[in-house]
C-alpha positions in Angstrom: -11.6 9.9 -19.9 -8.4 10.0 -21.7 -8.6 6.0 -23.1 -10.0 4.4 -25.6 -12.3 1.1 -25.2 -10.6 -1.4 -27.5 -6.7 -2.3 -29.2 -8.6 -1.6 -32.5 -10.1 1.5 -31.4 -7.2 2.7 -30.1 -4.5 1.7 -33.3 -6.9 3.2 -35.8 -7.2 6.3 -33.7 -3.0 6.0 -33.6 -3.5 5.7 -37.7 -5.2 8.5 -37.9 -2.6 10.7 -35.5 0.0 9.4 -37.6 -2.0 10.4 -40.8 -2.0 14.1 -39.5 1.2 14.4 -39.0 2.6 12.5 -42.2 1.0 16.1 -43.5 2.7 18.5 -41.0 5.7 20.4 -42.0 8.9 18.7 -41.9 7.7 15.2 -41.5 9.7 12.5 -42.2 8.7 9.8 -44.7 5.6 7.7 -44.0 8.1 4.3 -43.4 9.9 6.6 -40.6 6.8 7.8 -39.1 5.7 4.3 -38.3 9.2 3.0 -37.1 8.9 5.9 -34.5 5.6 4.7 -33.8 6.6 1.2 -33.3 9.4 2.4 -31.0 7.0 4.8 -29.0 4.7 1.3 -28.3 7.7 0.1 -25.9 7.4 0.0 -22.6 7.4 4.0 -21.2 6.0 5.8 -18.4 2.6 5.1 -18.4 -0.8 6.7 -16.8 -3.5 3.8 -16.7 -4.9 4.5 -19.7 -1.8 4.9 -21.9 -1.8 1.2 -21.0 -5.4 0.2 -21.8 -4.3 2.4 -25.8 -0.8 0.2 -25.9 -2.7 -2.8 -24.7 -2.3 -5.3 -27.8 -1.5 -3.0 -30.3 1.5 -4.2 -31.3 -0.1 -7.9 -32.0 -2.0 -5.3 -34.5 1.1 -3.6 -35.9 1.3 -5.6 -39.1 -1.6 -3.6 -40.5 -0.5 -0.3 -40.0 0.9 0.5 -43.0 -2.4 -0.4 -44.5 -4.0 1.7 -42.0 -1.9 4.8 -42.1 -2.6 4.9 -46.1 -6.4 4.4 -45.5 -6.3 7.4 -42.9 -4.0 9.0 -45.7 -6.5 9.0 -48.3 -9.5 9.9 -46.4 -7.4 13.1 -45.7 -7.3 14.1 -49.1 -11.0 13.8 -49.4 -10.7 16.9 -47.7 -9.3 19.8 -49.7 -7.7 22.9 -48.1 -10.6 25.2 -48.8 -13.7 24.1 -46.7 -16.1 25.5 -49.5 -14.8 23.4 -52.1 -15.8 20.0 -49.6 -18.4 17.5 -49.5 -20.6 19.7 -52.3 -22.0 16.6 -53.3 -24.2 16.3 -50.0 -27.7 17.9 -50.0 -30.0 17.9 -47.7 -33.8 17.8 -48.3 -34.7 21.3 -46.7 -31.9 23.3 -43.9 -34.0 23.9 -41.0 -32.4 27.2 -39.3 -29.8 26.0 -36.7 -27.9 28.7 -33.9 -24.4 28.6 -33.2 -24.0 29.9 -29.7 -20.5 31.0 -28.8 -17.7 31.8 -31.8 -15.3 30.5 -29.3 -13.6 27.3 -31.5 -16.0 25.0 -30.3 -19.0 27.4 -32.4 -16.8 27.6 -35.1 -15.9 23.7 -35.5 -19.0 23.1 -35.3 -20.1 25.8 -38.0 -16.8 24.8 -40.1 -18.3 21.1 -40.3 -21.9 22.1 -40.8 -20.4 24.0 -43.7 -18.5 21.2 -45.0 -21.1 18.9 -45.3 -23.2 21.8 -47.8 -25.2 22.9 -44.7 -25.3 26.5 -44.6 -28.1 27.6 -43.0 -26.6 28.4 -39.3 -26.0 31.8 -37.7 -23.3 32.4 -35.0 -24.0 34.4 -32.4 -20.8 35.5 -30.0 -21.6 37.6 -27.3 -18.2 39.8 -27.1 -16.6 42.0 -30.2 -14.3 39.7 -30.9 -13.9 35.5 -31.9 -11.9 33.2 -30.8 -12.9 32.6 -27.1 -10.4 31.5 -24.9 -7.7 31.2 -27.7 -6.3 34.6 -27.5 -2.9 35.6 -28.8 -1.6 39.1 -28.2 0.9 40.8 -30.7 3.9 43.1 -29.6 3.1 43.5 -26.2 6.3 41.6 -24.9 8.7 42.9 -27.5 8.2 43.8 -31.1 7.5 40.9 -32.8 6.7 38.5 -30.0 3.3 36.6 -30.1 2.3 36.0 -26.1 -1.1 33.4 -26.0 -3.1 34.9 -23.0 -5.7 31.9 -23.5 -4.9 28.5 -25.1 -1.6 27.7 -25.3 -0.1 23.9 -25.7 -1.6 21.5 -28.6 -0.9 17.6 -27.4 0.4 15.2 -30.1 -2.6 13.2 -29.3 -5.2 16.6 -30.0 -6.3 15.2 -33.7 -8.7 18.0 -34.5 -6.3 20.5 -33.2 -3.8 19.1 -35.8 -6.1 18.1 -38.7 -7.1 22.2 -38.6 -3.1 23.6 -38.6 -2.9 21.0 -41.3 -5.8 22.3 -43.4 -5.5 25.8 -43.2 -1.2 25.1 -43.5 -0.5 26.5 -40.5 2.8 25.8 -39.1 3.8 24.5 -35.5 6.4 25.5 -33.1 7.7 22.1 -31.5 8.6 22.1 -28.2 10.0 19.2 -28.0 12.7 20.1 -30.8 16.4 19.4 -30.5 17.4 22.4 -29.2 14.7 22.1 -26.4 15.3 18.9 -25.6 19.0 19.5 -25.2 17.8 21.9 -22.0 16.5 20.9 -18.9 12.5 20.8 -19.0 11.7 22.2 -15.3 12.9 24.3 -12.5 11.9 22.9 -8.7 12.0 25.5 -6.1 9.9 24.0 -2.5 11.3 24.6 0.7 13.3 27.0 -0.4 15.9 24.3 -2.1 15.9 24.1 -5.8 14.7 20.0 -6.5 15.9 18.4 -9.1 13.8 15.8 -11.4 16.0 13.2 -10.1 15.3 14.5 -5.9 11.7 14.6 -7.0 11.3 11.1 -8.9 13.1 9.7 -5.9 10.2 11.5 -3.7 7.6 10.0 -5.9 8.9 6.2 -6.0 7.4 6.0 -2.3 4.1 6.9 -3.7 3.7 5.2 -7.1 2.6 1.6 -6.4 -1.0 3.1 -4.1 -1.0 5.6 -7.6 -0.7 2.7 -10.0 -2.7 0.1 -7.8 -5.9 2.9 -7.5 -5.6 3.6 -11.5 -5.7 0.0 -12.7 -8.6 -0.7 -10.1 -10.5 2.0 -12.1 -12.8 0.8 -14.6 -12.2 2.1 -18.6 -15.2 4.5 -18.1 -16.3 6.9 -15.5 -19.1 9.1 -15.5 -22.1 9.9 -14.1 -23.6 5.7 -14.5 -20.6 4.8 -13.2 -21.8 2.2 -9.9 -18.0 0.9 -8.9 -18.2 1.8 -5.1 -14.0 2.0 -4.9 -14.4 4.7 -8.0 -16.9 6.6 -6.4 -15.0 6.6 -3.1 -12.2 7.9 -5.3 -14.1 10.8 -7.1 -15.3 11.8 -2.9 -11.8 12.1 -2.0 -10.0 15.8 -2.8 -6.6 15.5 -4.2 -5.3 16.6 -1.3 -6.9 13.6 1.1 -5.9 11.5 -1.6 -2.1 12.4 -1.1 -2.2 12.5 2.5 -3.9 8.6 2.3 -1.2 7.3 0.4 1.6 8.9 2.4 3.0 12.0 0.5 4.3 14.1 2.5 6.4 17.3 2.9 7.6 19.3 -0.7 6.6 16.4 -2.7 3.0 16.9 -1.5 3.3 20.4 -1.8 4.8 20.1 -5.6 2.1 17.8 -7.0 -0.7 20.0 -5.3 1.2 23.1 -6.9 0.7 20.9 -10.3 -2.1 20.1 -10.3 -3.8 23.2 -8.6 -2.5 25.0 -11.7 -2.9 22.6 -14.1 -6.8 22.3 -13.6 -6.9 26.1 -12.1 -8.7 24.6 -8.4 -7.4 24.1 -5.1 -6.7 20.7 -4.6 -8.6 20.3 -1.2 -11.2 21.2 -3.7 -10.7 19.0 -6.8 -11.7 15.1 -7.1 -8.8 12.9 -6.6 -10.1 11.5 -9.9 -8.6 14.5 -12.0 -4.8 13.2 -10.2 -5.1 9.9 -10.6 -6.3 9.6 -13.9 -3.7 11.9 -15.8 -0.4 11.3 -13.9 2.0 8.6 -15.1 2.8 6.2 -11.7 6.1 5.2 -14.0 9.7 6.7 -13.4 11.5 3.7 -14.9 13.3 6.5 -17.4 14.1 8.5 -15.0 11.5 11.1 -15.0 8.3 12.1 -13.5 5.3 12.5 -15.9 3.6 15.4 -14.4 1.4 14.9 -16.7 0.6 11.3 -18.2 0.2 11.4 -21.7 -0.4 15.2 -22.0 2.8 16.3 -23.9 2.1 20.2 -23.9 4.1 19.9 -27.7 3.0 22.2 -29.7 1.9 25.9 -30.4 1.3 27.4 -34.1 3.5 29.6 -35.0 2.1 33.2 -35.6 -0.6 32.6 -32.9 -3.0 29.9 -31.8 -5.5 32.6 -32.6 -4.6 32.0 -36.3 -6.9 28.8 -36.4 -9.9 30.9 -35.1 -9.1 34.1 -37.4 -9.0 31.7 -40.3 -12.8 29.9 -39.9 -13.7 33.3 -38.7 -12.7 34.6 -42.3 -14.6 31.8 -43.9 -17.4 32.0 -42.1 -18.0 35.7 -41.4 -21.3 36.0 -43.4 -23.3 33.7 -41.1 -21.4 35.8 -37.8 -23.0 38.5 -35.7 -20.9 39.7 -32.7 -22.1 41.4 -29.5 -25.0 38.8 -28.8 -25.0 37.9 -25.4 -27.4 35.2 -24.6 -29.8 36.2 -21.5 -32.6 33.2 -22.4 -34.0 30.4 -24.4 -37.1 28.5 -24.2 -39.3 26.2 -26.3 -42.0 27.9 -28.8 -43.6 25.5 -30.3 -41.5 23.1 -32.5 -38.8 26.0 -32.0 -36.4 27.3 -30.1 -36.9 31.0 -28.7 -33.5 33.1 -28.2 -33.2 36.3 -26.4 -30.3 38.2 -26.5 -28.9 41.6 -24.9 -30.8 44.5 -26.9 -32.1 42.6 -29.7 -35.7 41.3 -31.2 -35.9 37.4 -30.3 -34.8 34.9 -33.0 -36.3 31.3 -33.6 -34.5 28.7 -34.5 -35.0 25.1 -35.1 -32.2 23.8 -33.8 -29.4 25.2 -31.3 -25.7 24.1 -30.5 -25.2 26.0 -27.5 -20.8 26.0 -27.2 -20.6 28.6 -24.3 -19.4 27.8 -20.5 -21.8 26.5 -18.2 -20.2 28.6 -15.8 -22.1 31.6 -18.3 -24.8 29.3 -19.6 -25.5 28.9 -15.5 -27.1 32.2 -15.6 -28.9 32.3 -18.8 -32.5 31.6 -18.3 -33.1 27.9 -19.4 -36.8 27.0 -19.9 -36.3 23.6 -22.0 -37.5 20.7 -19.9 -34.2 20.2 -19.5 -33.0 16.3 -17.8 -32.1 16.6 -14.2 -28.8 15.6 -14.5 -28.3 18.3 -17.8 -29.4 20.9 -15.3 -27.1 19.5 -12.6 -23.8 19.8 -14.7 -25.0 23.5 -15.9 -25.3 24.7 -12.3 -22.2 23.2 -10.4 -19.8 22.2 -12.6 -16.4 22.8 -12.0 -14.1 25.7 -13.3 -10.4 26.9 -12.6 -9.5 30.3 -11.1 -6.3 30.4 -13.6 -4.9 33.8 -14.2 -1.6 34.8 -16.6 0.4 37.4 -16.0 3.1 37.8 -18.6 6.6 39.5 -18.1 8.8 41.3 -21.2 12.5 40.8 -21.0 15.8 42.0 -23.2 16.6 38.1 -22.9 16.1 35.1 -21.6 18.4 34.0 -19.0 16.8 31.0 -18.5 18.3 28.9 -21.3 22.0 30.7 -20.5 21.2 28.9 -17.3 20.3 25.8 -18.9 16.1 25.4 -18.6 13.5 25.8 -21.0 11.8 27.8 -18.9 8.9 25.7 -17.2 9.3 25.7 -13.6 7.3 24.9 -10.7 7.6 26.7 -7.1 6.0 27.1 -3.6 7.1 31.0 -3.5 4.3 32.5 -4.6 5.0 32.2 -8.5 3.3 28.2 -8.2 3.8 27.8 -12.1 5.7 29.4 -15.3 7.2 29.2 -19.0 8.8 30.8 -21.7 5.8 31.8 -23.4 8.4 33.1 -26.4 10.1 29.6 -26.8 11.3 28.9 -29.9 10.2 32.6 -31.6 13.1 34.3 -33.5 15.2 37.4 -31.3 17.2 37.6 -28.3 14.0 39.5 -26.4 11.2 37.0 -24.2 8.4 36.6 -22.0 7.7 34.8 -19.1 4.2 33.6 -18.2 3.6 33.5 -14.9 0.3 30.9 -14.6 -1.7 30.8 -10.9 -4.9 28.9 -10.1 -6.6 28.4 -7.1 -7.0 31.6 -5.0 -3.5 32.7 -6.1 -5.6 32.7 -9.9 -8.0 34.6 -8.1 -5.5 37.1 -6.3 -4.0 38.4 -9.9 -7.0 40.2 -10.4 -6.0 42.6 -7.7 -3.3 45.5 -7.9 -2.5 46.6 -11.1 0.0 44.7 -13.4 3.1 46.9 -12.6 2.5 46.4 -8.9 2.3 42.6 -9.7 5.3 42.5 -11.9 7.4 44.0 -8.7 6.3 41.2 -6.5 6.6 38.5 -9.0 10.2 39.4 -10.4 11.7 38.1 -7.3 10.2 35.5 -7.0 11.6 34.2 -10.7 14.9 35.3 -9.5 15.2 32.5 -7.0 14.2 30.2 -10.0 16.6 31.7 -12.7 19.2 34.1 -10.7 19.5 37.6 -13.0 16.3 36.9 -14.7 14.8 40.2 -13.2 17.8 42.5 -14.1 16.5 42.1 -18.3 12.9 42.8 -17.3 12.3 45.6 -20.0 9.0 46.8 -17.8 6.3 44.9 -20.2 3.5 43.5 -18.3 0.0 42.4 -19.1 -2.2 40.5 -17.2 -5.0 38.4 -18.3 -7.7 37.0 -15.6 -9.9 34.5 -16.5 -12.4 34.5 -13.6 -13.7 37.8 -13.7 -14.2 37.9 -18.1 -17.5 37.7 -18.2 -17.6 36.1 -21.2 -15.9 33.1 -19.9 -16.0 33.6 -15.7 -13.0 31.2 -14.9 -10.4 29.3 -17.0 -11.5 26.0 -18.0 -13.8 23.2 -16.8 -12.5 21.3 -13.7 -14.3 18.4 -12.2 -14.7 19.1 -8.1 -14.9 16.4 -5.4 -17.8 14.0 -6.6 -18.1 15.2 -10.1 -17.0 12.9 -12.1 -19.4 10.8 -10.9 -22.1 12.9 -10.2 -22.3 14.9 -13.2 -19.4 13.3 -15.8 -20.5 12.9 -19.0 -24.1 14.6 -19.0 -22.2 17.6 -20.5 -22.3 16.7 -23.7 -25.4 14.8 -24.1 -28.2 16.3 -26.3 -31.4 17.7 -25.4 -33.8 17.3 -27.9 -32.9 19.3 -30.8 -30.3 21.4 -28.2 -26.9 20.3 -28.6 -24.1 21.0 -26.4 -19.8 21.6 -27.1 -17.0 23.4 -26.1 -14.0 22.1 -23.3 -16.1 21.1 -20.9 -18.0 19.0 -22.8 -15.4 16.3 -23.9 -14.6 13.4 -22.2 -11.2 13.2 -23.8 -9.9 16.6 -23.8 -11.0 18.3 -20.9 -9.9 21.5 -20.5 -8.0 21.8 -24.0 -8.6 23.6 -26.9 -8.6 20.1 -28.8 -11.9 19.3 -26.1 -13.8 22.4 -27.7 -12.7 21.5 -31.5 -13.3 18.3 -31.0 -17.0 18.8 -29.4 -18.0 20.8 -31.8 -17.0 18.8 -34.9 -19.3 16.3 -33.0 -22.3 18.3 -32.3 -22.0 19.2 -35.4 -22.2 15.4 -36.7 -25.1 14.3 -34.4 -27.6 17.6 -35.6 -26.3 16.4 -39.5 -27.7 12.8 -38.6 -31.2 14.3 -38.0 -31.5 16.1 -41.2 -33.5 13.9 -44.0 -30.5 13.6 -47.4 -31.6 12.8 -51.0 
């Protein structure tokens, strides 16, 4: 659930956002920072729980300042180097704990371990590489050009996204940047018309009272205790049914499915209504549609996302060992048995297990595991989302006048600049499927693809196929078998069914990564954030003097 339970809550989570960034590159002065947050607590398109943060804040505003400098100096607590932190805490023996997954769930988790003294903790990764589903790729669209095949967009509300670019100084690229904003943010192609964001909000007027009326009868929760009978009516209602029951109709319908088929990687006859209604914004009183609520899609660090992963990996590459797949785990006493692929079993006392469930699903679980924490491993959700990434000589979409982003029922469904703001006339284009378009990339090879997709993003952007420089690369999520689909993705019934027994513990078994977040679903902040926590609870148990 992307909301938090109280005003307090919620202003010193703000405090601590505003904290972060006071640290970023190029931020303005701290006085500045918190006029632009008093000006961002105006009235503005709002999904239901945007509203339940604003609610009463501003009563609360007075003590901001106060706030702001408290969050301030519990950040420089924290030096840059996470060897140099929190020495001062010992523990009265390190029982052995396993990392399973170096993915940036695994290695938040391992990065706080380490920063509270704890160093006894192995990570195990199962591939020849770290980094998981953050993966940047170098070169391959044009020298110099960094093209993310995994994780790509860091929201201004992702705190542990941020507090790592701040502590390991790594720069951001802002997409939301003068020159950006001076462009138009997306392309509409359905019915073979081009829409524009004034056709479309227009559309979606007709629609947003049933939208805002089913959000605000939602309680502030949802998960798997949740008894509200209109809620779980909701969460047994696909997107699609949903749309259809509220009147949408025509390329309106067929846009938001498109959106949301690609944004949570399912086909929305197969997704809970739940994952629509709780993420778009019903407001258009600025003239725009929020595709996606509060999700702002606003950053990316420069160099690479992967940089965040390469740098803990650097720290922490003395408690790593790579090419460990897990294949079981059971209890052994008062420890925990691992098996992995070609390799003697290791015991461990305790275990934060960080990979997919839709991997974990076929690792051989014998834990005595709650029915409900072998329910979410079994069915739980996951998108079909595939990238296929274009080179060009240039980028004729911002002649034209777009950023790049564009949304379409050809074929192409969704797509972006995946070179914005990088230096050089040269770019890419990521073209981004779900659903069983997702699925479908993994067929033909990525030339083949190319030559059916390049027409396609000449009815978006005219010309944009004559600078294709023949570059293509194709990264498919469902078939890695280190991952085996995209990100977690709650299907009809799930959010009550199964939400929020992800990331419960089981005994001395703790679990992180995307899927496990309440707040963060599907976003690398979900996995750093997870982690950091798992990490937390296992300190809790461990005896201090």
């Amino acid at each position: 659930m992307r909301s938090t339970k109280t005003p307090l809550l919620g202003l010193l989570r703000q405090a601590y956002r505003l904290a972060v960034a006071s640290r970023l590159p190029d931020s303005p002065p701290t006085d500045e920072l918190l006029d632009q947050w008093a000006e961002s607590r105006k009235p503005k398109p709002q999904n239901r729980r945007e509203f339940l943060r604003a609610s009463g804040q501003l009563a609360l505003l007075a003590g901001g300042v106060h706030l702001l400098n408290a969050c301030q100096s519990d950040l420089d607590l924290v030096p840059a180097k996470p060897g140099s932190r929190n020495r001062g805490a010992r523990f009265v023996n390190q029982p052995s704990v396993a990392i399973i997954g170096a993915g940036i769930a695994g290695l938040s988790a391992a990065h706080h371990l380490y920063a509270a003294g704890f160093t006894n903790f192995t990570i195990y990764e199962s591939s020849s590489r770290t980094g998981g589903r953050i993966f940047s790729a170098y070169d391959i669209m044009g020298p110099g050009l960094v093209t993310e095949l995994g994780g790509e967009f860091i929201d201004s509300t992702h705190e542990d996204m941020l507090y790592l670019c701040n502590e390991f100084g790594l720069p951001l690229l802002d997409m939301q940047s003068p020159s950006e904003l001076a462009l138009k943010k997306y392309a509409f192609l359905f019915n073979g018309q081009p829409r524009s964001m004034a056709e479309v909000v227009d559309a979606f007027r007709h629609i947003a009272p049933a939208i805002e009326a089913s959000a605000n009868a939602l309680p502030n929760n949802i998960d798997y205790n949740t008894t509200d009978s209109f809620t779980r009516m909701l969460d047994r209602l696909s997107i699609s049914q949903y749309l259809s029951n509220i009147g949408a109709t025509g390329w309106l319908k067929e846009l938001l499915e498109v959106v949301y088929e690609t944004e949570y990687g399912r086909s929305c006859d197969d997704q809970s209504a739940l994952n629509f209604i709780t993420l778009i914004s019903p407001d258009t009183s600025n003239g725009e549609l929020n595709l996606f609520g509060s999700s702002d899609k606003r950053y990316k660090v420069a160099g690479g996302n992967q940089r965040i992963t390469n740098r803990m990996t650097e720290e922490y590459q003395e408690y790593m060992e790579t090419g460990r797949a897990l294949r079981a785990m059971s209890l052994r006493g008062s420890q925990y048995e691992l098996i992995f692929d070609g390799s003697k079993p290791i015991l461990a006392d305790y275990v934060i297990l960080t990979i997919p469930f839709s991997v974990l699903s076929n690792v051989s679980l014998n834990l005595n595991l709650p029915a409900i924490k072998k329910k979410a491993i079994q069915q739980l959700g996951y998108g079909t989302n595939a990238k296929l990434v274009m080179g060009f000589s240039g980028r004729s979409w911002r002649d034209q006048g777009y950023t790049g982003f564009s949304f379409s029922d050809n074929g192409l469904q969704a797509g972006w600049d995946n070179s914005q703001l990088q230096p050089g006339p040269a770019g890419g284009y990521t073209v981004f499927a779900g659903g069983s378009t997702g699925n479908n990339l993994g067929s033909g090879t990525p030339a083949y693809l190319a030559s059916r997709y390049l027409p396609r993003l000449d009815q978006l952007f005219p010309g944009a196929s004559a600078q294709y420089n023949g570059r293509v690369e194709r990264m498919h999520w469902p078939s890695y078998r280190h991952s085996l689909g995209s990100y977690s993705c709650y299907r009809v019934g799930q959010w009550t069914g199964i939400g929020g027994a992800e990331f419960e513990p089981a005994g001395r078994v703790y679990f992180a990564g995307e899927h496990c977040s309440r707040d963060a679903h599907g976003y690398m902040n979900g996995a750093a954030e997870t982690g950091r926590r798992a990490a937390q609870l296992l300190l809790q148990t461990i005896p201090i003097y």
